[in-house]
N, C-alpha and C positions, 0 to 999 in steps of 0.2 A: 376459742379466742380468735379475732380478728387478725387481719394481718394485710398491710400493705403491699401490693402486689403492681408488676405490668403486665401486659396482657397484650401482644403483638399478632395480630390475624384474626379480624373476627369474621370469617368468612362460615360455611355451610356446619363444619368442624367446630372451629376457633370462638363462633359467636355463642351456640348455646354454653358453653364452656366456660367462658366468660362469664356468663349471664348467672351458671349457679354459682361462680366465685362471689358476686356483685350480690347476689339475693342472699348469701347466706350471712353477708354482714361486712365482707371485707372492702378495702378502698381499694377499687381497681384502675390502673391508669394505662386508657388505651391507646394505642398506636395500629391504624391501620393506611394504607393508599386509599382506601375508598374514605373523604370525608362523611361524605352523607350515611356512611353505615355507619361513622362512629357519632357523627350529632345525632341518630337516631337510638344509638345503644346508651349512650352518655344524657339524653334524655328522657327513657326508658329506666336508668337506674340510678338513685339518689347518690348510691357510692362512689359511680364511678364518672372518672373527669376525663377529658381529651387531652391528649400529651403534644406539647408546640414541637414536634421534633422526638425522632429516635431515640437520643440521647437523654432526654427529659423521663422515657418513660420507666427508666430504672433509678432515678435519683430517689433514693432514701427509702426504696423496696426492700422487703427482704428476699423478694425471688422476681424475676419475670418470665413470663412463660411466651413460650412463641407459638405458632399452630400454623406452617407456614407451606408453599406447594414442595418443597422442594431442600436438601441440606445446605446445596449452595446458594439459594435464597436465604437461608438462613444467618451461613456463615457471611452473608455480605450485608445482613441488616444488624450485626452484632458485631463485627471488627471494619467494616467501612468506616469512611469519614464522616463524624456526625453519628456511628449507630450508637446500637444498646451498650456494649460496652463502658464506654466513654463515661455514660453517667451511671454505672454500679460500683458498690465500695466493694471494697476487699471484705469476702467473708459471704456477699450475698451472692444467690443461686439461682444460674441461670435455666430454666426448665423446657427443653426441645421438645415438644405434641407432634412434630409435625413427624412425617414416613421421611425420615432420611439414611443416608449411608450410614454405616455403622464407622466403620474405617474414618471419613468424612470429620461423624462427631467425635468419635479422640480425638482428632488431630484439631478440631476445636477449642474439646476441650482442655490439649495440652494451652493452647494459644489463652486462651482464658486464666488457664494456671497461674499464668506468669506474670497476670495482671493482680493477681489472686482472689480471682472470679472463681467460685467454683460451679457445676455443671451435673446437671441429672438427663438423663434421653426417658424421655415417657411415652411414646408415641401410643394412639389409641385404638381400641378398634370395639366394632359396633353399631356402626351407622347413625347416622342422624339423631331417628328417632330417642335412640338409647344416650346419645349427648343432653338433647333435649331432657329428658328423662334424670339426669346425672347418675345414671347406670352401668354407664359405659364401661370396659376393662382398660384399666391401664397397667403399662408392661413399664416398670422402672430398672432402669440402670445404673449405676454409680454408689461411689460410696456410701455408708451405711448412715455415716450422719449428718450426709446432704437429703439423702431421703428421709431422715427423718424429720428435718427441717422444714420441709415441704409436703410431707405426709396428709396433714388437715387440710389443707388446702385441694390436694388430689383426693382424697375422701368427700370431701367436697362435689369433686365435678364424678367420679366415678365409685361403681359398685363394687368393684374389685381390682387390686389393685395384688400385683403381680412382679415381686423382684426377682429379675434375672441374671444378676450378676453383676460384673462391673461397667464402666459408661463404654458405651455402644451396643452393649446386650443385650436392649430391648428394642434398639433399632434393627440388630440382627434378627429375636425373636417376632418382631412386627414385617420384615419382608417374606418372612419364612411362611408366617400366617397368610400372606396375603397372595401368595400362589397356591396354597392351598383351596383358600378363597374363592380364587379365579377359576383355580382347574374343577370346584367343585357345580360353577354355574353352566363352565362351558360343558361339560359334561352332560350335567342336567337335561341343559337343553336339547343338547342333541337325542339325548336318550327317550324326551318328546317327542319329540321330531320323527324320530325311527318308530314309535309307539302309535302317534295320530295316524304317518303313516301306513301303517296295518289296521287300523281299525280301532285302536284303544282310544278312553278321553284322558286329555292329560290332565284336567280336575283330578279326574278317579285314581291316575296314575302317581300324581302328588301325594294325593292320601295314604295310599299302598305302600308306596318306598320310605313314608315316613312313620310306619309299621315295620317294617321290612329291615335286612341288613342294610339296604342302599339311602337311608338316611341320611342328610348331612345340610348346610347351611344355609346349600341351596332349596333343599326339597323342604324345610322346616319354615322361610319365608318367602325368599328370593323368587322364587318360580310364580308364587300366584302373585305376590305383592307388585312385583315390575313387569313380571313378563306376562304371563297370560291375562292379566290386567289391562296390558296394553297402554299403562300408564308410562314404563322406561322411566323411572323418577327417583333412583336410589340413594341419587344427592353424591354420589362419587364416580368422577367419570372416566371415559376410555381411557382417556392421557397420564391421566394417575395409577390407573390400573398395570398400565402398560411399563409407566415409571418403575413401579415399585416391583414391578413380578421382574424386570432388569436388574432394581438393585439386588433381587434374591439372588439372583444368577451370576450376578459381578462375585458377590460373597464365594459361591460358590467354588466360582472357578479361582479367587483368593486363596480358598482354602486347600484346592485341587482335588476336589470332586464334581463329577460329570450329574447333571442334571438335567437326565433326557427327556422327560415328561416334563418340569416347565420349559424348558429352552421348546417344546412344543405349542407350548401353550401361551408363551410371550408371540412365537409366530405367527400364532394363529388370531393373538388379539390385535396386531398390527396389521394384518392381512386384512380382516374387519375394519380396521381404524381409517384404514384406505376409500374404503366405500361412504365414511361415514362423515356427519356435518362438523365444522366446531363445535366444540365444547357436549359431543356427544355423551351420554351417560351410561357408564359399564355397560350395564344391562342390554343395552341396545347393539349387542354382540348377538342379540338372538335376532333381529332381523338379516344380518348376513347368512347367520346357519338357517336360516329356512328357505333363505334366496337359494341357498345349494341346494338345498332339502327339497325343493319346490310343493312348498308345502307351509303354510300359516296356523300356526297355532289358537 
């Protein structure tokens, strides 16, 4: 069954997302800063229309979904003057994609409560290609009968879909992931690094560990796809990375447990981030370890 939706970000994330909301039959009404991305996607798909205004893109939705850099982007496109808010009725459900605070989204979602907006955190993870794809894993949060509300539509853009509890608990289980993530390239890489130089090839070496116990995220695509490729193209970059392996860390020290291994690995990706251009991409953490390394993969 179809369903009228908004659809707020359509950027690396946000766009292909969009696009299998829109292809699989629903009216989707986008809102993004970049116009030319949304006259191309609102061209692109019969269903969906451009919104004159934030406010506009939840009028008479049953959910709008955001996919945005940030939670306080978020919470400023949806309780600002003029946001999303403004035009959702009471009863419909607003759906966070994007990597934000978990703390952040209650307190969101309390703010939405009161308007009697209610609120799911879905944020995603899988990269690109698997958006593209509608593959992707999503981690849902929130009550049982907002998600179920929203459920076809998240089946929609993703392969698996993942309740973790109540709203914020998939933005906690989405930073949790994504230091994982992090510490599992930075590692990688280095363990190239240390490999080429002795003598090993890190092709062969990919292969092996992905036999092997040292198997993991990185060694199953990351390593050949962006890095010994030479491409650096993962579509998620330093700044996000760096964001989001923080907000693991805020949580952390929230909760009052020590996390010695990322609070190393958020160092060591800002350390890198220092060397590197705008709008660098993750991956591109392996040209600083090689600079130390003195050694190119």
């Amino acid at each position: 069954m179809s369903m009228r939706v908004g659809y707020v970000g359509i950027g690396n994330m946000g766009g292909p997302m969009a696009a299998n909301l829109a292809r699989a039959g629903n009216e989707v009404i986008i809102g993004d800063l970049n116009q030319a991305a949304v006259d191309a996607f609102t061209g692109e798909h019969e269903t969906a229309r451009p919104a004159n205004g934030l406010a506009v893109v939840g009028q008479d939705a049953e959910a709008v979904f955001t996919c945005l850099p940030n939670g306080k982007i978020v919470a400023e496109a949806v309780l600002g003057e003029g946001g999303i808010a403004e035009g959702m009725a009471e009863g419909s459900v607003l759906v966070d994609m994007s990597s934000s605070a978990p703390m952040g989204t209650i307190a969101l979602g309390e703010a939405l409560a009161e308007r009697g907006i209610r609120m799911v955190d879905a944020p995603v993870s899988g990269g690109v290609p698997r958006a593209i794809e509608g593959t992707i894993a999503i981690m849902v949060g929130g009550a049982k009968e907002d998600i179920e509300k929203v459920r076809p539509a998240l089946e929609t853009m993703g392969g698996q879909i993942f309740e973790t509890g109540g709203l914020g608990s998939a933005h906690a289980m989405k930073s949790i992931n994504n230091v994982l993530s992090a510490t599992n390239l930075l590692v990688g890489i280095e363990a190239l690094v240390v490999g080429k130089k002795f003598g090993l090839d890190p092709q062969n070496m990919v292969d092996i560990l992905n036999y092997s116990s040292g198997k993991n995220s990185a060694t199953e695509s990351k390593l050949k796809e962006y890095v010994l490729s030479r491409e650096f193209n993962s579509g998620f970059s330093m700044d996000l990375m760096i964001k989001d392996v923080a907000t693991a860390l805020d949580l952390a020290h929230e909760m009052g447990v020590p996390w010695t291994i990322g609070s190393t690995v958020h160092e060591m990706y800002q350390a890198a981030r220092n060397h590197m251009i705008d709008n660098a991409d993750n991956s591109d953490i392996a040209r600083w370890i090689e600079a130390n390394g003195g050694i190119e993969l």
